[in-house]
SEFIZA-3560 file (N, C-alpha, C; in Angstrom, 3 decimals):
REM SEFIZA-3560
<numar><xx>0.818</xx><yy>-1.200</yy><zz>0.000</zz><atom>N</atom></numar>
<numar><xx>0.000</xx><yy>0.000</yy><zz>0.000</zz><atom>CA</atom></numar>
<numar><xx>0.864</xx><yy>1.267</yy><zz>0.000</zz><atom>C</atom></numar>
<numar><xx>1.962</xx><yy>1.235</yy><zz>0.815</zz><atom>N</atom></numar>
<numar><xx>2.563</xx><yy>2.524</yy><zz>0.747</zz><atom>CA</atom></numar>
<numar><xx>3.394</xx><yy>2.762</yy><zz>-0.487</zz><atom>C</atom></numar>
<numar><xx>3.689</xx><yy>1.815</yy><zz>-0.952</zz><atom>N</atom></numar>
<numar><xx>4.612</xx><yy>1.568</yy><zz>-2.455</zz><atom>CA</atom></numar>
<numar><xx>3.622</xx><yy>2.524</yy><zz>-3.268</zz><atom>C</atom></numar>
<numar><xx>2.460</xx><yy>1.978</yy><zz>-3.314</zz><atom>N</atom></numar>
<numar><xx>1.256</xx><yy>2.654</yy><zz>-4.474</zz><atom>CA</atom></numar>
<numar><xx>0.953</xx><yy>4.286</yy><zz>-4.120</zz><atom>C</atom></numar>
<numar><xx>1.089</xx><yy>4.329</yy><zz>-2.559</zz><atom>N</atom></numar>
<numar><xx>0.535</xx><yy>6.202</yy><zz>-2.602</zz><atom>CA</atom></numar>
<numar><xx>2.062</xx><yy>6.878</yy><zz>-3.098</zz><atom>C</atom></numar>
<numar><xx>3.594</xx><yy>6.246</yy><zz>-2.547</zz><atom>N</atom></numar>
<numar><xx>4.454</xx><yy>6.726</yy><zz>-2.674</zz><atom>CA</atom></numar>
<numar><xx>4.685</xx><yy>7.038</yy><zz>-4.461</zz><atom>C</atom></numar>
<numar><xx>4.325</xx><yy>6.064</yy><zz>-5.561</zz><atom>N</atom></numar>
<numar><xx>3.973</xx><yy>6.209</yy><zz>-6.755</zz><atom>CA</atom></numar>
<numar><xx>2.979</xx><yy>6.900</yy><zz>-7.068</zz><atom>C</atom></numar>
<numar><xx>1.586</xx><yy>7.405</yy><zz>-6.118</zz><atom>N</atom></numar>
<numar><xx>0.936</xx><yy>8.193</yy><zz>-6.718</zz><atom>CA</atom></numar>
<numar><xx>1.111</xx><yy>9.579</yy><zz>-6.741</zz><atom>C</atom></numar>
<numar><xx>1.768</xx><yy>9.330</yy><zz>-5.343</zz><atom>N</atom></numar>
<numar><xx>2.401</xx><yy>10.983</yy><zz>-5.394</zz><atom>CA</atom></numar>
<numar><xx>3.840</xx><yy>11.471</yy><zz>-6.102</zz><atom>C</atom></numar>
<numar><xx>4.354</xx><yy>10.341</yy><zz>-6.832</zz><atom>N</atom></numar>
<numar><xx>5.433</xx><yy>10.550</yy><zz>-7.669</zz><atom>CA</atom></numar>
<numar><xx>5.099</xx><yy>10.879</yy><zz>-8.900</zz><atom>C</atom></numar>
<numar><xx>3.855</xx><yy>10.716</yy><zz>-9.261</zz><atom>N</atom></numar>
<numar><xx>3.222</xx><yy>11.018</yy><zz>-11.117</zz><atom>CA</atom></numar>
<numar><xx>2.142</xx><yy>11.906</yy><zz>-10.827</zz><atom>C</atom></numar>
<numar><xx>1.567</xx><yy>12.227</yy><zz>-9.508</zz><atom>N</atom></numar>
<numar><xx>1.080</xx><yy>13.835</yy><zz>-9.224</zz><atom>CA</atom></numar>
<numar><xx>1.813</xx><yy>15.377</yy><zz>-9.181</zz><atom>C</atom></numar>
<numar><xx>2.738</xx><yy>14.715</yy><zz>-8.366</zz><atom>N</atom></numar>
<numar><xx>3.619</xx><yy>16.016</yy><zz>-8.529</zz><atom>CA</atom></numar>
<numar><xx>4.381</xx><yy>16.379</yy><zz>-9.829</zz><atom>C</atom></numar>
<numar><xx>4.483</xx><yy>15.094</yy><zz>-10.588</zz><atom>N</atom></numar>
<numar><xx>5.217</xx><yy>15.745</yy><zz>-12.027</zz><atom>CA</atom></numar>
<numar><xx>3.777</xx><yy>16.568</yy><zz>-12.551</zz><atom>C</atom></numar>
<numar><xx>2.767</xx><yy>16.517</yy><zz>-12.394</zz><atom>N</atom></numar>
<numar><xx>1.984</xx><yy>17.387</yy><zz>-13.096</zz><atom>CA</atom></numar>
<numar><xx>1.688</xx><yy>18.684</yy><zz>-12.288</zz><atom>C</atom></numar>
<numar><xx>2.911</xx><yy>18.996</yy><zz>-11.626</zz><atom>N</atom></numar>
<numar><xx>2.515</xx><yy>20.382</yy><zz>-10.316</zz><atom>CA</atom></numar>
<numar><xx>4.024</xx><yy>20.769</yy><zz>-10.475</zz><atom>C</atom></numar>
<numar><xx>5.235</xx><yy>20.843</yy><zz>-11.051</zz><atom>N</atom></numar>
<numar><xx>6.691</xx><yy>21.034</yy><zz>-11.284</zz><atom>CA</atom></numar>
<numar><xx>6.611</xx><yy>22.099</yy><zz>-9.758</zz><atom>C</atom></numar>
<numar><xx>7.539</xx><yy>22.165</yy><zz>-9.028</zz><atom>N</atom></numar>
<numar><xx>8.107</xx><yy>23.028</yy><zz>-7.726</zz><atom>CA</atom></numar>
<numar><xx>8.548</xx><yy>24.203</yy><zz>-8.582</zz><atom>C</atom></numar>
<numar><xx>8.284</xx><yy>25.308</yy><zz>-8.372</zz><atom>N</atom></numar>
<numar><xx>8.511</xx><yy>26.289</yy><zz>-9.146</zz><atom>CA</atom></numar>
<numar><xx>9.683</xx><yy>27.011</yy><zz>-8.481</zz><atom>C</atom></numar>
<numar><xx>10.714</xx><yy>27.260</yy><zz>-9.534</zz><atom>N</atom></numar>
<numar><xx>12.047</xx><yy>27.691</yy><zz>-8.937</zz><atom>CA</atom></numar>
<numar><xx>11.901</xx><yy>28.944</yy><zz>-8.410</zz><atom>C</atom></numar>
<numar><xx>12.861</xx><yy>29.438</yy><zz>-7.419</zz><atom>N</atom></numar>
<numar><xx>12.585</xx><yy>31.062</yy><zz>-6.609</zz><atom>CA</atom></numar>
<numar><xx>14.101</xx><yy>31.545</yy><zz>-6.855</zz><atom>C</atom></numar>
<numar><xx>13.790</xx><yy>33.107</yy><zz>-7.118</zz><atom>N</atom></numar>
<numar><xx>14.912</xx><yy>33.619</yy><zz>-7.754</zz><atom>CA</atom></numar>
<numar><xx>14.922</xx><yy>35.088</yy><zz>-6.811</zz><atom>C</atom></numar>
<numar><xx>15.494</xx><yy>35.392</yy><zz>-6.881</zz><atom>N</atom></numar>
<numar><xx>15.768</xx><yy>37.109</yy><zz>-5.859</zz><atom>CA</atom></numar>
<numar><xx>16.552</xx><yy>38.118</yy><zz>-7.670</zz><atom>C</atom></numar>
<numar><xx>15.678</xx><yy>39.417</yy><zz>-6.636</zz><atom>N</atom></numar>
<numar><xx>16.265</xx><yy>40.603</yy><zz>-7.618</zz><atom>CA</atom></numar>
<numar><xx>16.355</xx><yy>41.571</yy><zz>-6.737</zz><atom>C</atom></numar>
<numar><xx>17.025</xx><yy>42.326</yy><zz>-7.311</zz><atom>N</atom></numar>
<numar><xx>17.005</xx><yy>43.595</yy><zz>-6.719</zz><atom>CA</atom></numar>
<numar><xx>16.077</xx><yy>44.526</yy><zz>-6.970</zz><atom>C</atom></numar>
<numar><xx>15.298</xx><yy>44.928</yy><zz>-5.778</zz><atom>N</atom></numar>
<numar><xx>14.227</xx><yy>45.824</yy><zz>-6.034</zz><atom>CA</atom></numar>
<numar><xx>13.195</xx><yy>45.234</yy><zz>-6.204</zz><atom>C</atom></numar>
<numar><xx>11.770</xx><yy>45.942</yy><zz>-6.111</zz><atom>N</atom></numar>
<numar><xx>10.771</xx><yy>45.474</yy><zz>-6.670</zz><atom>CA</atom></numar>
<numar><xx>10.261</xx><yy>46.229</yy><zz>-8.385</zz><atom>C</atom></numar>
<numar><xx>11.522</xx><yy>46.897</yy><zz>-8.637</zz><atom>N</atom></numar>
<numar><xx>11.301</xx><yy>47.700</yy><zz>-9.897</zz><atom>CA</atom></numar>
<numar><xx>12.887</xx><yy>47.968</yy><zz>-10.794</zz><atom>C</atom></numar>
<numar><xx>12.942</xx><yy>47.535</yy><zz>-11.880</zz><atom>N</atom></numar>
<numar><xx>14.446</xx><yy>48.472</yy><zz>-12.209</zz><atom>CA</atom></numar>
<numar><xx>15.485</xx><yy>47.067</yy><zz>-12.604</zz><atom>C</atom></numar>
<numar><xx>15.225</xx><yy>46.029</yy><zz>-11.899</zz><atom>N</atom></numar>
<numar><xx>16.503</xx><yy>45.163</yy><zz>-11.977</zz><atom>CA</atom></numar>
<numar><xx>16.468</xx><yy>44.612</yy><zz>-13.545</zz><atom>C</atom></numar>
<numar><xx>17.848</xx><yy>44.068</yy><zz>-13.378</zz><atom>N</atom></numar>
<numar><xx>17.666</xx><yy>43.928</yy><zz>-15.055</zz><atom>CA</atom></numar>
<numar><xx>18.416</xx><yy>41.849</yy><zz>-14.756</zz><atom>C</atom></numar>
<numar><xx>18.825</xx><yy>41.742</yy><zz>-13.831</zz><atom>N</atom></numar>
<numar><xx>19.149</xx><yy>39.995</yy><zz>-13.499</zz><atom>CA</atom></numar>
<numar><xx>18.673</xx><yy>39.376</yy><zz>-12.772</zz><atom>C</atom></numar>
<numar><xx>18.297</xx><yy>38.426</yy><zz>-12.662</zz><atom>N</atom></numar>
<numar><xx>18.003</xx><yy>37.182</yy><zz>-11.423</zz><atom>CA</atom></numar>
<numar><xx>18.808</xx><yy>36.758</yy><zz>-10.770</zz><atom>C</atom></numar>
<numar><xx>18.877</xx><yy>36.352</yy><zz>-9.901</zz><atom>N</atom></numar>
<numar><xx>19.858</xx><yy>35.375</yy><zz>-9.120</zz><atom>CA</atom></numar>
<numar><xx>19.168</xx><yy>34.357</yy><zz>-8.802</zz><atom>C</atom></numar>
<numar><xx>20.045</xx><yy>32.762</yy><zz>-8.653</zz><atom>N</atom></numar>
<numar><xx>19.489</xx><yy>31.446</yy><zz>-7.481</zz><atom>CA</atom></numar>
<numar><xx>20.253</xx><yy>31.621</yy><zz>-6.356</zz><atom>C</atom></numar>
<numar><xx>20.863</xx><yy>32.398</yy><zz>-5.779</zz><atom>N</atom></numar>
<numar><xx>21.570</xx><yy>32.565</yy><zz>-4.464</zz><atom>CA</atom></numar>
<numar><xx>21.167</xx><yy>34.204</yy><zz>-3.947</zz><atom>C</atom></numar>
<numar><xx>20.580</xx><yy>34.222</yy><zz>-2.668</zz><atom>N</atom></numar>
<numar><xx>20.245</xx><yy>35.222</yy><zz>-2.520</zz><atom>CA</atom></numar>
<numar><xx>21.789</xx><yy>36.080</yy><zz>-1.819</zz><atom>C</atom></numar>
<numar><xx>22.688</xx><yy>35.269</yy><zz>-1.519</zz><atom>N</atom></numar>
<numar><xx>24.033</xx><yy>35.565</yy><zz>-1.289</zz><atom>CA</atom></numar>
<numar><xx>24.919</xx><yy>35.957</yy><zz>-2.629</zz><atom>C</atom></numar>
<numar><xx>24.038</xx><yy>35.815</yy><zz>-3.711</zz><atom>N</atom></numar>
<numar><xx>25.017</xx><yy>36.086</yy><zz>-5.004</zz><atom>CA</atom></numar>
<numar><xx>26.103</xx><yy>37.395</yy><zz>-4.868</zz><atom>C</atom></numar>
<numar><xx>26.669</xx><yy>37.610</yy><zz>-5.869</zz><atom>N</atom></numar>
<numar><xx>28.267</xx><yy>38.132</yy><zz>-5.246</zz><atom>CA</atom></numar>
<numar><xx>27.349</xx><yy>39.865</yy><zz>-6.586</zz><atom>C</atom></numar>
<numar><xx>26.349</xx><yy>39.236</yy><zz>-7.067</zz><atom>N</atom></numar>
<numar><xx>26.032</xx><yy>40.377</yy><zz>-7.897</zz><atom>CA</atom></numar>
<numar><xx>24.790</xx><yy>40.929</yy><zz>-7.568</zz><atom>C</atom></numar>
<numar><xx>24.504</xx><yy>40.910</yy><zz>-5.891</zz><atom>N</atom></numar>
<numar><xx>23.291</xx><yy>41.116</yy><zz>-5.620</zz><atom>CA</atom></numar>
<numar><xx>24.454</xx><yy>41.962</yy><zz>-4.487</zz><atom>C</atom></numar>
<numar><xx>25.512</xx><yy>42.090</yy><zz>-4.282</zz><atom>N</atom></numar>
<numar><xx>26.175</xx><yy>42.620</yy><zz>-3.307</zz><atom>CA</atom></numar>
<numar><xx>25.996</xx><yy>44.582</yy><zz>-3.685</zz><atom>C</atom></numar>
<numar><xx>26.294</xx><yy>45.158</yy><zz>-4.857</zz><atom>N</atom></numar>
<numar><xx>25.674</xx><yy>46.061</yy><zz>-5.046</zz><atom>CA</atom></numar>
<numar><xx>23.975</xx><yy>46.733</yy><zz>-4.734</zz><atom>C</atom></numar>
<numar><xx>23.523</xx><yy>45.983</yy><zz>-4.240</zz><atom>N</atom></numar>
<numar><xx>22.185</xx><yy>46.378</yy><zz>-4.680</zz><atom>CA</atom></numar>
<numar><xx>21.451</xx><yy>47.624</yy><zz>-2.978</zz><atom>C</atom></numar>
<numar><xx>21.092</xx><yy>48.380</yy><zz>-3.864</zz><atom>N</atom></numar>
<numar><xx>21.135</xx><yy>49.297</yy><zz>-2.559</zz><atom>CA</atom></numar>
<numar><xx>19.100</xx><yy>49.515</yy><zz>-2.095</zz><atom>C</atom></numar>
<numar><xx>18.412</xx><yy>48.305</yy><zz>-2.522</zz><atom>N</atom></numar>
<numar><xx>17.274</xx><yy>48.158</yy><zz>-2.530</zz><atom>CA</atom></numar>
<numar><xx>17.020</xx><yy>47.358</yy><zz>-1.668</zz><atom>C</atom></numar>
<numar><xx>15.875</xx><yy>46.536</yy><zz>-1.468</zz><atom>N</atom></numar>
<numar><xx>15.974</xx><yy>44.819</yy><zz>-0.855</zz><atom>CA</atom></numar>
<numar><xx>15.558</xx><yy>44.502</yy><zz>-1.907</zz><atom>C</atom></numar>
<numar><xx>15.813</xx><yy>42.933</yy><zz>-1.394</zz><atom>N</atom></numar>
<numar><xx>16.392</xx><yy>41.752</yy><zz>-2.255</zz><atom>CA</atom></numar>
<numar><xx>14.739</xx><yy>40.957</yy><zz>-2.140</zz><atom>C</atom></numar>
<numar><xx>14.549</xx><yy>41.149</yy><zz>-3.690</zz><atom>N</atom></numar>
<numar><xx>12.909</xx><yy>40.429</yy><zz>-3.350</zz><atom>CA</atom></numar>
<numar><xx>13.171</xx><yy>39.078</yy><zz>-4.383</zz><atom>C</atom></numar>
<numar><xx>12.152</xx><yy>38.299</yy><zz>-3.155</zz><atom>N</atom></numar>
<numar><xx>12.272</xx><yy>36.433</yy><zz>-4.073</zz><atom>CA</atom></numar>
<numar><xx>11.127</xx><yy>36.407</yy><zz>-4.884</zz><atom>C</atom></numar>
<numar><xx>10.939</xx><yy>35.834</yy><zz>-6.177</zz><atom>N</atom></numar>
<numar><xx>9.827</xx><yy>35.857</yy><zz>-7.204</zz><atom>CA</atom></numar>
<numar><xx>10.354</xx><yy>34.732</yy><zz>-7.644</zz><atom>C</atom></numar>
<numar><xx>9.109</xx><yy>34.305</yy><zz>-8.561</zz><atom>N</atom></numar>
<numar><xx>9.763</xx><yy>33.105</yy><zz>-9.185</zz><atom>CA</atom></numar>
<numar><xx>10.254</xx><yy>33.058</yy><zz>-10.507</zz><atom>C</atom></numar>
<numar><xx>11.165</xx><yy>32.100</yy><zz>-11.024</zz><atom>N</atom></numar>
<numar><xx>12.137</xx><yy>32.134</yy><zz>-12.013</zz><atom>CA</atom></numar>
<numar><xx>11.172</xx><yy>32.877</yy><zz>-13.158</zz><atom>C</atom></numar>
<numar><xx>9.936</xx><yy>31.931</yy><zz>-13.834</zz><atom>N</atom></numar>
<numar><xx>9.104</xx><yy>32.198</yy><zz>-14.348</zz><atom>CA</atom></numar>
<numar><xx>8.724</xx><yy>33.334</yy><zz>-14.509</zz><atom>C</atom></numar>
<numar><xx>8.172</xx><yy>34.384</yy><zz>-13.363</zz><atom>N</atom></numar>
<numar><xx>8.058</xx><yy>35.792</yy><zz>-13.561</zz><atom>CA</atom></numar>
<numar><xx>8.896</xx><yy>36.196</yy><zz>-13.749</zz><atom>C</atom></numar>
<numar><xx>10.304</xx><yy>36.231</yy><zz>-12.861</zz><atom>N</atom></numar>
<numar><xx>11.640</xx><yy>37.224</yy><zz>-13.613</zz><atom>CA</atom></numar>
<numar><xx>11.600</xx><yy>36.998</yy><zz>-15.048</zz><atom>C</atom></numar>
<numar><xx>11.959</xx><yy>35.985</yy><zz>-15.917</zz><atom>N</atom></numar>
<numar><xx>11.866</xx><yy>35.796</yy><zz>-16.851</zz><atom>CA</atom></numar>
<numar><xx>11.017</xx><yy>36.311</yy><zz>-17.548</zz><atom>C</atom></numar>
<numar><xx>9.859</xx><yy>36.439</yy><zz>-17.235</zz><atom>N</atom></numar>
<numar><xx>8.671</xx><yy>37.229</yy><zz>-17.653</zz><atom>CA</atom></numar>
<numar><xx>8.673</xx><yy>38.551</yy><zz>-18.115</zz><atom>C</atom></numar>
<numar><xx>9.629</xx><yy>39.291</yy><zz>-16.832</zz><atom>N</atom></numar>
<numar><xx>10.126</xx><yy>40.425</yy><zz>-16.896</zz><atom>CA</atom></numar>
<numar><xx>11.073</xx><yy>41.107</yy><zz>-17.592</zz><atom>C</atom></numar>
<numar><xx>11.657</xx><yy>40.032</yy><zz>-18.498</zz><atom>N</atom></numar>
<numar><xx>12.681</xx><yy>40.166</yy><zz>-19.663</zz><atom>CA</atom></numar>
<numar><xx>14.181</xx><yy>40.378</yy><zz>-18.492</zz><atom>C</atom></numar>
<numar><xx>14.073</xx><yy>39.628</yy><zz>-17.178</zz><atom>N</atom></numar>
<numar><xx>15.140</xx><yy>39.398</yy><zz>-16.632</zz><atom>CA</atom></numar>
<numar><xx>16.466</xx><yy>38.480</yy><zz>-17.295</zz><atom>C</atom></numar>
<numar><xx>17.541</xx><yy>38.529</yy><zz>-17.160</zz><atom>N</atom></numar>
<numar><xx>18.415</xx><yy>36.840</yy><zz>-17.723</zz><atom>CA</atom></numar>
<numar><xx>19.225</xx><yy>37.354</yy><zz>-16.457</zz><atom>C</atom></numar>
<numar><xx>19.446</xx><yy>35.569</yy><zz>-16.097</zz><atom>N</atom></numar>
<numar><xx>20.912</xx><yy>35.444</yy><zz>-15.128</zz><atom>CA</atom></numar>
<numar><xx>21.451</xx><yy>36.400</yy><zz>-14.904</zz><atom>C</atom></numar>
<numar><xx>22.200</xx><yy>36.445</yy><zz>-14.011</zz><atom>N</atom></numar>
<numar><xx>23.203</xx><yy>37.280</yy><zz>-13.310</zz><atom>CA</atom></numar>
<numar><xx>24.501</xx><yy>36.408</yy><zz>-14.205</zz><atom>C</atom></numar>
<numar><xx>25.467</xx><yy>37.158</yy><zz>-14.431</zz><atom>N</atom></numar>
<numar><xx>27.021</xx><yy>36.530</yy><zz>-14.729</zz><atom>CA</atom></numar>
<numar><xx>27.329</xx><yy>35.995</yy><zz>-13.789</zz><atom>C</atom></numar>
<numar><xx>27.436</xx><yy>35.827</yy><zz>-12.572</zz><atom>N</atom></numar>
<numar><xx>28.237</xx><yy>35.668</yy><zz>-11.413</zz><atom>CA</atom></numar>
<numar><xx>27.457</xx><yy>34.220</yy><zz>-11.474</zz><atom>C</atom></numar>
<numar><xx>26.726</xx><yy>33.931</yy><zz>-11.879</zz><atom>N</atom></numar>
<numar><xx>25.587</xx><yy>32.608</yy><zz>-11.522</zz><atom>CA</atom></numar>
<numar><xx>25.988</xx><yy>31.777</yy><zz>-12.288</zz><atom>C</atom></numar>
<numar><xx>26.329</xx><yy>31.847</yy><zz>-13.925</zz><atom>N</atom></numar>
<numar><xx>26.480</xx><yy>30.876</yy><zz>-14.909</zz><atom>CA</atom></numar>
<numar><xx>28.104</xx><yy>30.191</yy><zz>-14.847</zz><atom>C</atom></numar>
//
């Protein structure tokens, strides 16, 4: 029995993906994402550091930070 819920919840959640969380600087203006809210290119940032998800930055015509790739 637990084999079968542990499989049902293994082919449920692929249809729910964990949505990645990304930090920017600001809630207006930034032009990169980060996956480390410690990133070494978030060290400039004289705003706070807001988490959104990859998806929306991207949305936002954000790309990576250099320091990330």
């Amino acid at each position: 029995m637990k084999y079968t819920l542990l499989f049902l919840f293994l082919i449920l959640s692929s249809f729910h993906p964990v949505e990645t969380s990304v930090y920017i600087c600001g809630p207006t203006g930034a032009k990169k994402y980060h996956y480390k809210e410690t990133c070494r290119g978030l060290s400039s940032c004289s705003h706070e550091t807001v988490k959104t998800s990859l998806k929306q930055a991207q949305n936002l015509g954000l790309t990576l930070c250099g320091w990330e790739d």
